[in-house]
C-alpha positions as MATLAB code, in Angstrom:
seq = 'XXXXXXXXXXXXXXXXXXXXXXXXXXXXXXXXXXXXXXXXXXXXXXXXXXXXXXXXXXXXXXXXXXXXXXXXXXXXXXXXX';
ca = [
    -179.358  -60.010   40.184;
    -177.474  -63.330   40.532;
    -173.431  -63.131   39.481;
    -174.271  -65.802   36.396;
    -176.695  -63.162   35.113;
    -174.188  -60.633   35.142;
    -172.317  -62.150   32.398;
    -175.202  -61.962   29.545;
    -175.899  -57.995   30.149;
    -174.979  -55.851   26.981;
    -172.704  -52.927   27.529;
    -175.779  -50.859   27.771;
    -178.139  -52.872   30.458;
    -174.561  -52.727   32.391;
    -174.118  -49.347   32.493;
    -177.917  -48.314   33.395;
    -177.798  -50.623   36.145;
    -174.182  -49.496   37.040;
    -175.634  -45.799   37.353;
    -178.548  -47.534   39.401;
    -176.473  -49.148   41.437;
    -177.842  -52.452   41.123;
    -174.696  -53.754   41.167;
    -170.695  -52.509   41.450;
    -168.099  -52.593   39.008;
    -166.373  -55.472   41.108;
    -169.240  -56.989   41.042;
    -169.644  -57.213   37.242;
    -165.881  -57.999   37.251;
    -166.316  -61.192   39.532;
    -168.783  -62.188   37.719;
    -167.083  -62.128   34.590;
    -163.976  -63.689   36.375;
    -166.558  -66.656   37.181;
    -167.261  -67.120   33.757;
    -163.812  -66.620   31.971;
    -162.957  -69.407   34.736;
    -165.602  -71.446   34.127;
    -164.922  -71.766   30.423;
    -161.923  -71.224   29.334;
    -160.374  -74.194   29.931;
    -162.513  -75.459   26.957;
    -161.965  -72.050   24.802;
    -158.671  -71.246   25.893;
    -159.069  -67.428   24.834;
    -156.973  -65.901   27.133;
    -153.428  -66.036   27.420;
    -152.805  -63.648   30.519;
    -155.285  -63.071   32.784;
    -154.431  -60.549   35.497;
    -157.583  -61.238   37.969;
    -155.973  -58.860   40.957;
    -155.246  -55.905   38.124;
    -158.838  -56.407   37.193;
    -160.383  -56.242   40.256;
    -157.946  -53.157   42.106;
    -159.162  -51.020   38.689;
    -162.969  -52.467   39.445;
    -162.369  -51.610   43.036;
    -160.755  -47.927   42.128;
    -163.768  -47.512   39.478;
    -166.451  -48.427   42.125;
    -165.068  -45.340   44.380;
    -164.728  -42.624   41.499;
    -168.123  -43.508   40.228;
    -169.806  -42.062   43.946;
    -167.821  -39.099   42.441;
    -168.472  -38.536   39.356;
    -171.880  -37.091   38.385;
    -172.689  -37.487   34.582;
    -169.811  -40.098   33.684;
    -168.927  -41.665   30.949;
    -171.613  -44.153   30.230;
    -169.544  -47.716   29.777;
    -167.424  -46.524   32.688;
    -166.671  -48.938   35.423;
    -167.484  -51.825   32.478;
    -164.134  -54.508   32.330;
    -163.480  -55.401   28.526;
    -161.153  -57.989   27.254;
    -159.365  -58.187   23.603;
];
């Protein structure tokens, strides 16, 4: 799956391919990156946006997710408010 895809998943198609392993948490989180970049110079929708804090937790959520057996399901999934 391409990174530009990545962006239009719901919470759900993310997580099932998460557990799959389609693709990693920093993976999804780059690709949202991308698109937050990409736009919101137009939308302006983000005051702060702490890229390397993002990706460290995708990176740390990546590794605990080879641990964790029966997780929560919207685990390793970035939100933004």
């Amino acid at each position: 799956m391409e990174h530009s895809e990545l962006c239009y998943l719901t919470i759900v198609e993310a997580a099932a391919s998460l557990r799959r392993k389609a693709f990693s948490p920093r993976e999804l989180t780059e690709a949202a990156l991308k698109r937050i970049e990409s736009i919101d110079g137009r939308l302006h929708c983000f005051i702060t946006l702490p890229a390397d804090v993002a990706l460290h937790q995708a990176k740390e959520a990546e590794q605990e997710l080879r641990l964790i057996v029966g997780g929560a399901d919207v685990y390793g999934i970035g939100s933004a408010l």
